[in-house]
N, C-alpha and C positions, 0 to 999 in steps of 0.2 A: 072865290079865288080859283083861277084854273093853273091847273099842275100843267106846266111845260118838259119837254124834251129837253135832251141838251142842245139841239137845232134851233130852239125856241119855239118849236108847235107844240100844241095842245094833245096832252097825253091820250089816247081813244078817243082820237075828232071824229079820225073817217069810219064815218059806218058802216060802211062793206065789212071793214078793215074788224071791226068790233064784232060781227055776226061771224065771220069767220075763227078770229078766238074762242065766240060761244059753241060753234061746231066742234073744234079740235078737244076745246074741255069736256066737251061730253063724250067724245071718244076715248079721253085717257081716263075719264071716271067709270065709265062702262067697263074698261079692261078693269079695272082694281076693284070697283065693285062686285064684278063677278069673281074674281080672284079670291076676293074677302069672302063672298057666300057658300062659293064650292068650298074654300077651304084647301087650292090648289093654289100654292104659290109660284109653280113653272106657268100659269094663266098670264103674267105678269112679266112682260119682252119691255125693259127701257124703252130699247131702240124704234119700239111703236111711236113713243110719244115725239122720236125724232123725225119719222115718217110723214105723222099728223101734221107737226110742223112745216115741215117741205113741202108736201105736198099741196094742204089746206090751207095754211097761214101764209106764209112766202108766195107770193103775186109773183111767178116766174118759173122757169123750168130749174132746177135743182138739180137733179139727177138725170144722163140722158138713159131714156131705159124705157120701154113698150109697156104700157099698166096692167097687159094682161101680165106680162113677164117679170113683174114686181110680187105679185104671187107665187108663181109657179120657182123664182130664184128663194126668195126667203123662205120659203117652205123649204123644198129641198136644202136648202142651205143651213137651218133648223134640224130637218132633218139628218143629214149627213154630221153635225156636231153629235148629235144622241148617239149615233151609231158608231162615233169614235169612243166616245166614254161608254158603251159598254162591252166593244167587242177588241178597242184596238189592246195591244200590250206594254205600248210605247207609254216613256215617263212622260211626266207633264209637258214637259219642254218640247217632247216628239208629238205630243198630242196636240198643241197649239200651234207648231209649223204645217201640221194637216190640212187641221181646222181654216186657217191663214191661207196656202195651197186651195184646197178646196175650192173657199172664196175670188181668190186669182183667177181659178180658172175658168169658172161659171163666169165673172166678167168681161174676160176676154174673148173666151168663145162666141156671147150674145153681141160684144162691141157694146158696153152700158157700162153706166159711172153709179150705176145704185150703191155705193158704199157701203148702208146698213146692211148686207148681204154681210159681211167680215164679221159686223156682232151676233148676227145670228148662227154663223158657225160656231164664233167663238166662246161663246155665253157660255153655253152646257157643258163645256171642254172646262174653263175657268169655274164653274161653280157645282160641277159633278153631278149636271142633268142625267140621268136616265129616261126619265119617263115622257113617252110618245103624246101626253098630255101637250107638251111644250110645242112641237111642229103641226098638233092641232088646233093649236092658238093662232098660233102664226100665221098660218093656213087663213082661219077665219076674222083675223083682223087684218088683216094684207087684203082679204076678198073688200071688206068695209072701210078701207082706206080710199080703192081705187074705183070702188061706187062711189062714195062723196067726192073726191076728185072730179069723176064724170058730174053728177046732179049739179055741185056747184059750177061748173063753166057751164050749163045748160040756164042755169037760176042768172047767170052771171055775176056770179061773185067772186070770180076769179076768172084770169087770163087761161086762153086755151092753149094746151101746152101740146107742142109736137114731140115725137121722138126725133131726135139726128141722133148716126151713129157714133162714136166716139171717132177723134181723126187718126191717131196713132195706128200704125199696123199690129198686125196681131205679134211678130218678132218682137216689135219695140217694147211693145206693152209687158210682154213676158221678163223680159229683163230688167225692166223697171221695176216690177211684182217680185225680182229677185233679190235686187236691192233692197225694197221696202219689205222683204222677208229675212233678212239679213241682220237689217238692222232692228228691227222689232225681235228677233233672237236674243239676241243683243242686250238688249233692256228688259226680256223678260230672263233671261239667266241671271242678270243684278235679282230684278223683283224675286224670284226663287232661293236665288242662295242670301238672300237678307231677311226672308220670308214676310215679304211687304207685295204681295199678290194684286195689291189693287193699283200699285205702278201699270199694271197692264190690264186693265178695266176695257173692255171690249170698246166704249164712245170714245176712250182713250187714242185706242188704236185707231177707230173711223176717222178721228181728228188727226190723225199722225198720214193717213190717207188723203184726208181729202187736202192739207195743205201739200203733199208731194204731189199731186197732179193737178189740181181744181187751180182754174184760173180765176175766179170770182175772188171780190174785194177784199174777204175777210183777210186774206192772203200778205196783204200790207197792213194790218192788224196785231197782229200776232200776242203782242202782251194783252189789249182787250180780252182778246178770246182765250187765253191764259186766266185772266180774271174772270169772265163771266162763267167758266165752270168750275171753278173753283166757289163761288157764290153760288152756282147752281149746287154743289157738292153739301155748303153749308145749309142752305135752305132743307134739300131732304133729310140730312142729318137731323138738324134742328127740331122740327117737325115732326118727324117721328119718334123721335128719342122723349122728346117733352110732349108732345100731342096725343103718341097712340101708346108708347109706355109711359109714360108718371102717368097721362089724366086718362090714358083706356079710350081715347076720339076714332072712332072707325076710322080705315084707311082710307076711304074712298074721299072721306072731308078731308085727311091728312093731304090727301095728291091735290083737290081744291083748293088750300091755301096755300103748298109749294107755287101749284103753277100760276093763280093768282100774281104771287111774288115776281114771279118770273116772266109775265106776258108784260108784266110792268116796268121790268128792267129791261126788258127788250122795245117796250113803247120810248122808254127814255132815252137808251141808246140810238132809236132808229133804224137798228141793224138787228138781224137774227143769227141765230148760230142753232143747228139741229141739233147737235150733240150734246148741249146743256140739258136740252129738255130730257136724253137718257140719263146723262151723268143725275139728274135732279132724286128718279124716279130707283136709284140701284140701293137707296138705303134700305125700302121695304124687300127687297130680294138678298140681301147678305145679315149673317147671326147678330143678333145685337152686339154682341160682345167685339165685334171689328168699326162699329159706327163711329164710336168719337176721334178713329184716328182715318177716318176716310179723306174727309177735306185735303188733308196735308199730304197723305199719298196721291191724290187726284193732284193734288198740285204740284206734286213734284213730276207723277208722271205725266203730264200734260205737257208741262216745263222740257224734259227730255225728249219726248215726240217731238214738240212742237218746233225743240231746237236743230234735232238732226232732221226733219223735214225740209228747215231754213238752209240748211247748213249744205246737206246733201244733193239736195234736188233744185231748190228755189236760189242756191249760190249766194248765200246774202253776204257771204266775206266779201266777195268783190264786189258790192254794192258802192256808190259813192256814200260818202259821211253820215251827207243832208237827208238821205235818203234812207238812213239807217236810222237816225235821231227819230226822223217823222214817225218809224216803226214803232220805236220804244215808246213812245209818250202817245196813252191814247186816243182816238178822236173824241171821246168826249171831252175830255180837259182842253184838247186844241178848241173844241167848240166853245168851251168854257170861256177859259181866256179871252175869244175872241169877243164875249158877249159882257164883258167886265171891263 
């Protein structure tokens, strides 16, 4: 029996398509494996596994941005978070309009739409990194990211991808960045004063990003990609809550059968989203004691990103009706329907 898509293809036909998942897997289990041996849990950046994704998985350009300069941004950007939490004096709220700023500006400056650049500010800000561990990670999985990027279009297993610079001026951009630091204020002064911190989950925010400026599909989406990290959220949870506390399963097999889960919901869908695969990966990085209520803050703050995104930037009030209906109900059920 072959498992189909909701498209009606065959779930991992294409084999490019399938060696390229085996690459990316091994990437995210190398990060958590070494994670797990050292015994150093700042080893372990989500937002790699969104990288991998984009980068390696995604047959297209993702982000516009030079591959030397995907290193050289997230490292510093890694690193400039560390050095807010241990030197700035500012409350949490000040330390995450920085960290937020920081990321702005490194974007703007270079003209690149690398997003993951905001969770690596944001990370160590939101979970009280100090240790230089963390931007040395960063460092050397960003180097190993944008070496397999190069070898794979060389092997050709992937499209080669140019830089363009972003089109907006540097004025525009800045104000837009002010907006969406605004309103990201916004929702983390709720997440603070409710004391529900994972409202503002660093994928949270890249997802609150990239629908205010990204023109790519997902964009007419919006409840899908509402639901796929929210299932991305249950999977890590699950997983490790039952996998590596009740039965003791080393983490690196716990990230193997998240992402298992997940390259599968992604074959069925048809579609990708990078920021599932951080939100998947942030259970083994937070106390156990905040796991079982993670799902439902990812979903709410996703939910709220995702709305003032719509609402602010993407104008969807004055959208026609037909055109909002199509939004809510997602392409897989349209696909569904269509095939029943």
């Amino acid at each position: 029996m072959v498992i189909r898509s909701a498209a009606g293809k065959p779930l991992f036909g294409d084999v490019i398509q399938r060696k390229r998942y085996f690459y990316a897997m091994l990437m995210i289990l190398l990060m958590i494996g070494v994670a797990e041996w050292l015994g150093e849990k700042e080893i372990i950046f989500p937002e790699m596994a969104a990288l991998t994704i984009g980068m390696w998985i995604v047959d297209k350009r993702v982000w516009q941005v030079r591959r030397l300069l995907v290193v050289v941004l997230m490292t510093l950007g890694a690193a400039a978070g560390v050095c807010i939490v241990r030197y700035s004096p500012l409350p949490l709220i000040g330390n995450l309009a920085l960290a937020f700023s920081c990321a702005a500006i490194g974007l703007t400056l270079t003209r690149s739409t690398l997003v993951p650049l905001v969770s690596a500010c944001m990370l160590p800000v939101l979970l009280g990194t100090e240790s230089w561990v963390y931007p040395l990670a960063v460092l050397v999985m960003s180097l190993i990211v944008i070496c397999g990027q190069w070898w794979m279009e060389r092997k050709e297993l992937r499209t080669m991808v140019e830089f363009v610079p972003a089109e907006r001026g540097r004025g525009e951009r800045l104000q837009r960045w002010s907006l969406l630091l605004v309103n990201m204020l916004a929702v983390a002064w709720l997440a603070i004063y409710t004391t529900n911190l994972y409202f503002i989950l660093p994928p949270l925010i890249v997802t609150y990003v990239e629908f205010a400026n990204s023109k790519a599909g997902f964009r007419d989406r919006p409840v899908q990609v509402l639901l796929v990290l929210f299932v991305a959220a249950i999977l890590g949870v699950t997983f490790q809550f039952i996998g590596h506390y009740y039965f003791g399963i080393p983490e690196f097999i716990v990230a193997f059968m998240i992402f298992v889960c997940l390259f599968t919901l992604f074959e069925f869908l048809g579609k990708f989203f990078a920021p599932a695969g951080a939100v998947a990966l942030i259970p083994m990085i937070i106390p156990r004691e905040g796991l079982l209520w993670l799902p439902l803050q990812v979903l709410v703050g996703a939910a709220m990103f995702i709305g003032l995104a719509m609402i602010c930037f993407q104008r969807c009030l004055a959208w026609p009706r037909a055109q909002l209906i199509v939004c809510l109900i997602p392409p897989f059920i349209r696909d569904l329907r269509k095939r029943i």
